[in-house]
Wavefront OBJ file of the C-alpha trace (Angstrom):
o trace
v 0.000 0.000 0.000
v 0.864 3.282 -0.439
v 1.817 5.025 2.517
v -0.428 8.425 2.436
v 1.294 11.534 4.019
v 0.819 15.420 5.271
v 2.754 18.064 3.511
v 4.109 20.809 5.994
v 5.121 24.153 4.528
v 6.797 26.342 6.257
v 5.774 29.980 4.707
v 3.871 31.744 7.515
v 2.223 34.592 6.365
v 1.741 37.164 9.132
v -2.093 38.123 9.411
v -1.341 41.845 9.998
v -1.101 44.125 6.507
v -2.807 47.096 7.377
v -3.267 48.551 10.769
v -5.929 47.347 13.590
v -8.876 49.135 13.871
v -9.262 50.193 17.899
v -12.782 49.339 17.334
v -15.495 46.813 16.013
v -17.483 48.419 12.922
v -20.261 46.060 12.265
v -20.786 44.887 8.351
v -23.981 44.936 7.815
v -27.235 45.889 9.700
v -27.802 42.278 11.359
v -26.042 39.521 11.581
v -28.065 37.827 9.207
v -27.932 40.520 6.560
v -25.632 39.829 3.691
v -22.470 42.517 2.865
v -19.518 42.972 0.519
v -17.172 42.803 3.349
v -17.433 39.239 3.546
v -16.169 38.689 0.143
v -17.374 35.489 -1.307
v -21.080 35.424 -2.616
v -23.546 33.392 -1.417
v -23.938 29.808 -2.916
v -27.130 29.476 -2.132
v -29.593 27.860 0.368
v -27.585 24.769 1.724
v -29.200 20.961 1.327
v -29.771 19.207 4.521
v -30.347 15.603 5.431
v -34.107 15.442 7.623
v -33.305 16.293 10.962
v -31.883 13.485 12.993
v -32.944 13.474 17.011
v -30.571 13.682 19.483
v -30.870 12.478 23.243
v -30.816 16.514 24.642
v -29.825 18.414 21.593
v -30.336 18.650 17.746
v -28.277 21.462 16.773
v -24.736 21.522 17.958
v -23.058 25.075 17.447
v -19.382 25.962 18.349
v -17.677 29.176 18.019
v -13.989 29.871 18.471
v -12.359 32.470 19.761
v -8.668 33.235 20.331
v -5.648 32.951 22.426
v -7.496 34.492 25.862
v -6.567 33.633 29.164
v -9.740 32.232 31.208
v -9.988 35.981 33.784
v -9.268 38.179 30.686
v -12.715 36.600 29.549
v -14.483 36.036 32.566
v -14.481 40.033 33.771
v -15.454 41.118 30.537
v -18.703 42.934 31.051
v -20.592 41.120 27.682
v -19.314 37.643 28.955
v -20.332 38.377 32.103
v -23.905 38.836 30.402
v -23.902 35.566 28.435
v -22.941 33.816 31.093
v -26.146 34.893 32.963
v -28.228 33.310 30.199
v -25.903 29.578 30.365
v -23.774 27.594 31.946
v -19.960 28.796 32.629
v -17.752 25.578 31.980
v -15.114 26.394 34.593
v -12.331 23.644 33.848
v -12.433 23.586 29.879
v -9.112 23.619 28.967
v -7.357 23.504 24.821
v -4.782 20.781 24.698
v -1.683 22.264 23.764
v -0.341 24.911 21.356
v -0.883 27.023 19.063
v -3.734 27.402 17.804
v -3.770 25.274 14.713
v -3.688 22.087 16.862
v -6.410 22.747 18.839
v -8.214 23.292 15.726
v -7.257 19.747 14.386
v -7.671 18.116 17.607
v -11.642 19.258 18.056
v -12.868 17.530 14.559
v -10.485 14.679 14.337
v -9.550 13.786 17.525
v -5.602 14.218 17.888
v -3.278 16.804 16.600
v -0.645 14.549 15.805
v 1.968 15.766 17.274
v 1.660 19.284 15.546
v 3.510 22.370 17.573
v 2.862 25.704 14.742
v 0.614 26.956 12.770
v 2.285 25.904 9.003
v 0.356 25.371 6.353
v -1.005 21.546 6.711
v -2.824 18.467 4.946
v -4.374 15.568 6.554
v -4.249 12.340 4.538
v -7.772 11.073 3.134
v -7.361 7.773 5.247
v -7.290 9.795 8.675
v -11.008 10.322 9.935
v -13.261 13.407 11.658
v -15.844 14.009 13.168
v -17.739 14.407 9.475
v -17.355 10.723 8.735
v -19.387 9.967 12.009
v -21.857 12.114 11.467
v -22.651 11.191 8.558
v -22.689 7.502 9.233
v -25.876 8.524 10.901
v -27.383 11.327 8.133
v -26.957 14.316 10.608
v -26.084 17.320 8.297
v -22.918 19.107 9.326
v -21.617 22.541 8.103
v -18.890 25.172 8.926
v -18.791 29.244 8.433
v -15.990 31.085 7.915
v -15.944 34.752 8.066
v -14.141 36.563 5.277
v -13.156 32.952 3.431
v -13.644 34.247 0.123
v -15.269 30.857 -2.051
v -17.000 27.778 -0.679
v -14.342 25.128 0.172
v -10.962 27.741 -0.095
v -8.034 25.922 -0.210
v -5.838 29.145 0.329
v -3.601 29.674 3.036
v -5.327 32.859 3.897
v -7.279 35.675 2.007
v -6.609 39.473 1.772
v -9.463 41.527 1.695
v -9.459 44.951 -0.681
v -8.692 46.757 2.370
v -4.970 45.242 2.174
v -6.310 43.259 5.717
v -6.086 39.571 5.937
v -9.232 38.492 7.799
v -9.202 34.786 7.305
v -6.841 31.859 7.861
v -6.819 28.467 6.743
v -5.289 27.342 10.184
v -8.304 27.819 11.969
v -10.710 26.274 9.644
v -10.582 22.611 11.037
v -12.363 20.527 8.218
v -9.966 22.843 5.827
v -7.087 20.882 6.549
v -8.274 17.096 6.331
v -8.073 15.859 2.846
v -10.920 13.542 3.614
v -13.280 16.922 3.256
v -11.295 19.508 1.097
v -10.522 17.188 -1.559
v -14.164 15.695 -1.695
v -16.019 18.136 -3.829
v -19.787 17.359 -2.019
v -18.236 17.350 1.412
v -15.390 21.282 0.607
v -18.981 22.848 -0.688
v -19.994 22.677 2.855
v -17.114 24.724 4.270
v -19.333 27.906 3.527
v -18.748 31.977 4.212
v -20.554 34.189 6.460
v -22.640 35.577 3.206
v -24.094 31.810 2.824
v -24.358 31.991 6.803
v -26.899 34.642 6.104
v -28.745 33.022 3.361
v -29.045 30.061 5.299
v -30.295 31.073 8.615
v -33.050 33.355 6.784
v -34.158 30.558 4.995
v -33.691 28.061 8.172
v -31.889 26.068 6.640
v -29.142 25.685 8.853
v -27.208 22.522 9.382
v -27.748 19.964 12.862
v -23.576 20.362 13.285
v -21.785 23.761 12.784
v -18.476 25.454 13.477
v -18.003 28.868 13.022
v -15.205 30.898 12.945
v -15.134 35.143 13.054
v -12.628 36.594 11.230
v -8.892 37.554 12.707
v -9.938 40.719 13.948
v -13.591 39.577 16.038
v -11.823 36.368 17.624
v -9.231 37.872 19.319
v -6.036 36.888 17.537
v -5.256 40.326 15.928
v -7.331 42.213 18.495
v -7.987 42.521 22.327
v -11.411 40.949 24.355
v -13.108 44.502 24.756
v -13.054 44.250 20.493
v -14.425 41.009 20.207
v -16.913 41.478 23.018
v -18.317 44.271 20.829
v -18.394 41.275 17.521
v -20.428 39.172 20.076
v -22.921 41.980 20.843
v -23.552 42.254 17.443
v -23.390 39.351 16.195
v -24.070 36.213 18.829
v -26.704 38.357 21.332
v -29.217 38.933 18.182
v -29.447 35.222 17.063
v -29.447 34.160 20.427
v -33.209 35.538 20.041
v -33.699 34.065 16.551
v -35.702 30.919 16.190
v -34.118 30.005 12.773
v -30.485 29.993 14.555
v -31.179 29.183 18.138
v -34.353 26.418 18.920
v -35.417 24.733 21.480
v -32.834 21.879 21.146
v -29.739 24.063 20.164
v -26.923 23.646 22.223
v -24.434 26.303 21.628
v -20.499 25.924 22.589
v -18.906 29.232 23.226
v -14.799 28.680 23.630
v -11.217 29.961 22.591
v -8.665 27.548 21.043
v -6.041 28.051 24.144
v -4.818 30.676 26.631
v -2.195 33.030 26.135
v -0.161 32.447 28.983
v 1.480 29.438 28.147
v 3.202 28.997 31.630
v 0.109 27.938 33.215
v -2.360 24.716 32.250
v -4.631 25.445 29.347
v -7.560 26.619 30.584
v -9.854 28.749 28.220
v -13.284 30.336 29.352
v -16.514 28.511 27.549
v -19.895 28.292 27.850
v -22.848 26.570 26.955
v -26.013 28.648 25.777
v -29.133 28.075 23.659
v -32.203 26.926 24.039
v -31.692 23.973 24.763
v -30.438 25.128 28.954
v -33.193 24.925 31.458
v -33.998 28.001 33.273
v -32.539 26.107 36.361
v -29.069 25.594 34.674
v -28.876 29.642 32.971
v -26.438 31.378 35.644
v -24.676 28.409 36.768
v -21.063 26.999 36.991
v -19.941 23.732 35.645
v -16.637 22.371 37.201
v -16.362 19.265 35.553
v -12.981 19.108 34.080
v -13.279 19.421 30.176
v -11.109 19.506 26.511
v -11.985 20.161 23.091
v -12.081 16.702 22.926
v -15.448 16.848 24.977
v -17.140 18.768 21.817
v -16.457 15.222 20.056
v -17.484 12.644 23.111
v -20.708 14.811 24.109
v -21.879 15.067 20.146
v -21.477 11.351 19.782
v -23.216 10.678 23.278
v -26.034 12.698 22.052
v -26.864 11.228 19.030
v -25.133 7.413 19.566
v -22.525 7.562 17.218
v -19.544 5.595 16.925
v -15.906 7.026 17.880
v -12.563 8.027 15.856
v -10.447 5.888 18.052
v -8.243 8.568 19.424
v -8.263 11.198 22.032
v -12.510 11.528 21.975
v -12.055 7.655 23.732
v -9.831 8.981 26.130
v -11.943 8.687 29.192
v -9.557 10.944 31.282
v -9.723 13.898 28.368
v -13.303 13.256 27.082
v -15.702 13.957 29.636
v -18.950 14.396 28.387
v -20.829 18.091 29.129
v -22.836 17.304 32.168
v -26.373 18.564 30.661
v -26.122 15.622 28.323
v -24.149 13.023 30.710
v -26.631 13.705 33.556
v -29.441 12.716 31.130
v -27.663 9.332 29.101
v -26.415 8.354 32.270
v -22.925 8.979 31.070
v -20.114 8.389 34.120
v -17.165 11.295 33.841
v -14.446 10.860 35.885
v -14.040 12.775 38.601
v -10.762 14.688 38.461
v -10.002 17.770 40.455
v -7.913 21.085 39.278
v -5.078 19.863 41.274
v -4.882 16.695 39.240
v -5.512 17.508 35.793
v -3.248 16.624 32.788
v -0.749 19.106 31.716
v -2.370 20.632 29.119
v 0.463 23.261 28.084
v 2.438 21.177 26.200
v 3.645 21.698 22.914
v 6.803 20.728 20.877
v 7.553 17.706 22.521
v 4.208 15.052 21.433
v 4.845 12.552 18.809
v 2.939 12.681 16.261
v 3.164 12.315 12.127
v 3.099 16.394 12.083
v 6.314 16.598 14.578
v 9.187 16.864 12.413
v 11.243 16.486 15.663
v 9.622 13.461 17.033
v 8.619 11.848 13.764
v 5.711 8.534 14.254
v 3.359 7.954 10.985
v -0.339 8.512 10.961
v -1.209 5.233 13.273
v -4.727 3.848 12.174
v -7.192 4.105 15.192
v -7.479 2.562 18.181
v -10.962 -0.297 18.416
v -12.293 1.792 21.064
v -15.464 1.719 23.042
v -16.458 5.646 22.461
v -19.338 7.621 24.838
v -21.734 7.117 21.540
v -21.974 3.018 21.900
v -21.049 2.500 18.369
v -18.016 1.298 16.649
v -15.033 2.930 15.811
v -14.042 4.461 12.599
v -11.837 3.345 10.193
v -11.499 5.366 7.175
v -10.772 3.130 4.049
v -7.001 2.045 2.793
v -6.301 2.735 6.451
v -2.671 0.089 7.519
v -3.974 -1.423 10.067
v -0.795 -2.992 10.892
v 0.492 0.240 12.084
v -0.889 1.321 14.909
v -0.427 2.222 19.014
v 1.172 -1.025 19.734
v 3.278 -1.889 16.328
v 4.573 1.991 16.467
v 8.314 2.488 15.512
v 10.007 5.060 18.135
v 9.794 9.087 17.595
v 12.404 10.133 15.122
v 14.105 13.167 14.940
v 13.547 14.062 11.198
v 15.057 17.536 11.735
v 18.110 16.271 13.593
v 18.900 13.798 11.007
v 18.711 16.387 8.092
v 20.944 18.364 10.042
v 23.671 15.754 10.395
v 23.654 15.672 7.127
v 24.380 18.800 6.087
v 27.034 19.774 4.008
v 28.018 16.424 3.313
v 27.971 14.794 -0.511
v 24.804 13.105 -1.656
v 23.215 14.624 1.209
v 19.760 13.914 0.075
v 20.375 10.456 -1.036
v 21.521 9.888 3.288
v 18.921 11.182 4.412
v 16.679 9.263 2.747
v 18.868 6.034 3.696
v 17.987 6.958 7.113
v 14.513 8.089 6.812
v 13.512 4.417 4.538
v 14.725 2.415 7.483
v 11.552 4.247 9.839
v 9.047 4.855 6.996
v 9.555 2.872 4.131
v 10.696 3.972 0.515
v 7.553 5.811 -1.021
v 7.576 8.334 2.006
v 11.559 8.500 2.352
v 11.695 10.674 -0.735
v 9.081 12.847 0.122
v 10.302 13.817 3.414
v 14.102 14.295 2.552
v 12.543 16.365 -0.065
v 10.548 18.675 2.330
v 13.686 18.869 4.685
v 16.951 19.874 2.489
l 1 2 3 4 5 6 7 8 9 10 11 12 13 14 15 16 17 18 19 20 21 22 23 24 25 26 27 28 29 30 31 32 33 34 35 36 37 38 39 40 41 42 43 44 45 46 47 48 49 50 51 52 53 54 55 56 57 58 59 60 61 62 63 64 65 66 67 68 69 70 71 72 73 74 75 76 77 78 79 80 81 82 83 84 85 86 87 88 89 90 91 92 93 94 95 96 97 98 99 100 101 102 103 104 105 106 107 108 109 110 111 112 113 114 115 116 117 118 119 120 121 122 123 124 125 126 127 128 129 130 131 132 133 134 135 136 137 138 139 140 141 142 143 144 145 146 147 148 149 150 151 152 153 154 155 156 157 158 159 160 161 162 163 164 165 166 167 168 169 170 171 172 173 174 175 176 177 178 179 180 181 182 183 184 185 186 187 188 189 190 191 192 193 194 195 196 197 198 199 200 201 202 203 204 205 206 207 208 209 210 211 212 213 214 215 216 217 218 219 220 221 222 223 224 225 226 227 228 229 230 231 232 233 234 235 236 237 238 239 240 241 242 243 244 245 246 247 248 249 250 251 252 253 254 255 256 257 258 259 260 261 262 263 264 265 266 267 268 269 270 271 272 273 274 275 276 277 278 279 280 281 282 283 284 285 286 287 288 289 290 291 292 293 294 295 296 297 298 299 300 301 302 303 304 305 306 307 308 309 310 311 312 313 314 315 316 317 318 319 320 321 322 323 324 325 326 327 328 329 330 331 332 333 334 335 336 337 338 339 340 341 342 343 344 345 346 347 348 349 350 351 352 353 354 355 356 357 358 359 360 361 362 363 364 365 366 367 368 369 370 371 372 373 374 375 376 377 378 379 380 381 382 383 384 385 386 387 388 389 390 391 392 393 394 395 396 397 398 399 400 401 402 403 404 405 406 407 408 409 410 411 412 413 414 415 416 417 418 419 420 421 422 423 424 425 426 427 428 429 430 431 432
């Protein structure tokens, strides 16, 4: 078989080209009003599957903010109001950083080792999140503000104003191959313009992630700015039936802190219709990850499980609304004996250049959901948690072999031994 791999590019293209507005200018009238700021024209009303019950939700919403530490968010007069109307989950934390991994982590389940934000691919053969969902016809979409065409492959996009507003790094389903190279499946990564087409036309999807722009989640900008996005945009449709029903459950969160010295905890909360008037004001200390957006969707609706970190019964704790109601157990640790959550550099993973392990296929799991786990197709089944060669320095060994004659032919000599001969030419390639 042909080993399948991820392409990492180095080019980082700074997000700042113009300066930073000091404050939020709204686009349009309404959040669900169309405008030329957002670039790409609408596609149209999107095509659902029939809406598929879940246990205590049938909407799922998540919305991702950036790089905040939990206090910053938590004083902030406008959180302080939408935390009156949910529940403040008080031990969420991301799992490492930067951003992009956190990003990869909460549709597929791992980050694989990643540690920046380069420009990456996913093989086809790794799963998400999407492939579960749709084992079970529950229609799925993401927005993503200023992406300029349905299913943009770019690294980022420049708007006329010389700013660039949107990056490919924190547009999850972006960067598996399994969605962007399926045409069906990349016409459902969709812009804020088709946002407002489809929630005026309620036609929005049972499982949505949105993403604002660089300026109104943070990353570019401070929390007073995007506190001023969520007044305009979140508050309004939190009092629109075509966005927010009965049985929407809406996630609130930021990818990771910004103090990377401490554990990883990131203010989030859970609002929509879907709280009881007895939960609205309350705190949540269960002790959360993004990888509890994956466990709590498939406890919901009974799906099956990737195999990775959304089985991980100390990292996957189900949101108490829905595990108090499937009689889900969560463990039971305490903030003084979390996982270190801070991490980053030093995981294994297929996307760590300095502690090299292939894509492994999944682990046969038994997920929160009760059905199987997923296992994409031409997945090697032979490789996996307990056939795993050991981390390789990739970077190391190119380095050795600097300077020295035939220095890509070496380092492929090295690399073939670990990987095998299709992939030892494409790596020695990417690192000379």
């Amino acid at each position: 078989m042909v080993i399948k791999y991820s392409i990492l590019l180095g080019a980082v293209v700074g997000s700042v080209s113009a300066s930073v507005a000091s404050t939020f200018t709204a686009p349009a009238a309404a959040p669900t009003d169309q405008s030329p700021f957002y670039v790409g024209t609408s596609n149209g009303t999107i095509t659902n599957s029939p809406n598929v019950a879940g246990v205590v939700f049938d909407r799922f919403i998540q919305i991702w903010l950036e790089n905040t530490d939990f206090m910053q968010a938590r004083t902030n007069p406008s959180f302080q109001n939408l935390s009156a109307q949910g529940i403040l989950l008080s031990s969420y934390y991301g799992v490492t950083h930067p951003s992009e991994p956190n990003y990869i982590a909460s549709v597929g389940g791992d980050f694989f080792g990643l540690a920046t934000d380069v420009l990456t691919s996913i093989p086809n053969n790794v799963s998400t999140i999407i492939d579960l969902l749709e084992a079970k016809n529950i229609s799925w979409s993401t927005y993503q503000e200023n992406m300029p065409t349905d299913g943009y492959a770019g690294y980022n996009y420049t708007n006329s104003d010389n700013y660039t507003y949107y990056a490919r790094k924190h547009n999850p389903l972006a960067i598996y191959n399994s969605i962007s190279q399926d045409t069906t499946r990349a016409s459902r990564i969709r812009n804020f313009n088709d946002f407002a087409v489809d929630v005026g036309n309620n036609s929005l999807s049972q499982w949505i992630f949105v993403t604002p722009n660089l300026r109104n989640d943070a990353h570019d900008t401070t929390i007073e700015y995007v506190a001023s996005w969520l007044d305009y945009w979140l508050v309004p449709l939190l009092q629109n039936p075509n966005f927010n029903t009965a049985r929407t459950l809406i996630l609130l969160t930021f990818d990771e802190n910004e103090t990377y010295t401490i554990n990883n905890n990131v203010f989030s909360l859970l609002l929509g219709g879907v709280i009881p008037q007895n939960l609205r004001n309350t705190t949540d200390d269960t002790f959360y990850t993004h990888y509890s957006t994956l466990s709590t969707v498939q406890n919901n609706w009974g799906l099956g499980n990737l195999g990775r970190q959304d089985a991980n019964k100390t990292l996957a704790n189900v949101f108490a609304l829905v595990a108090d109601v499937t009689s889900y157990e969560n463990n039971n640790l305490t903030t003084n004996s979390l996982p270190s959550l801070n991490i980053t550099g030093t995981i294994p993973g297929a996307l760590n250049p300095d502690a090299y392990v292939p894509y492994l296929a999944p682990t046969n799991s038994t997920g929160t959901g009760g059905g199987p786990t997923f296992f994409a197709p031409n997945v090697n089944m032979s490789l996996n948690a307990s056939t795993a060669p050991a981390p390789v320095n990739l970077t190391a060994l190119a380095a050795s072999s600097s300077g020295k004659s035939g220095t890509r032919a070496s380092v492929r000599v090295g690399i073939q031994t670990i990987v095998g001969a299709a992939f030892a030419a494409v790596i020695a390639g990417l690192l000379l």
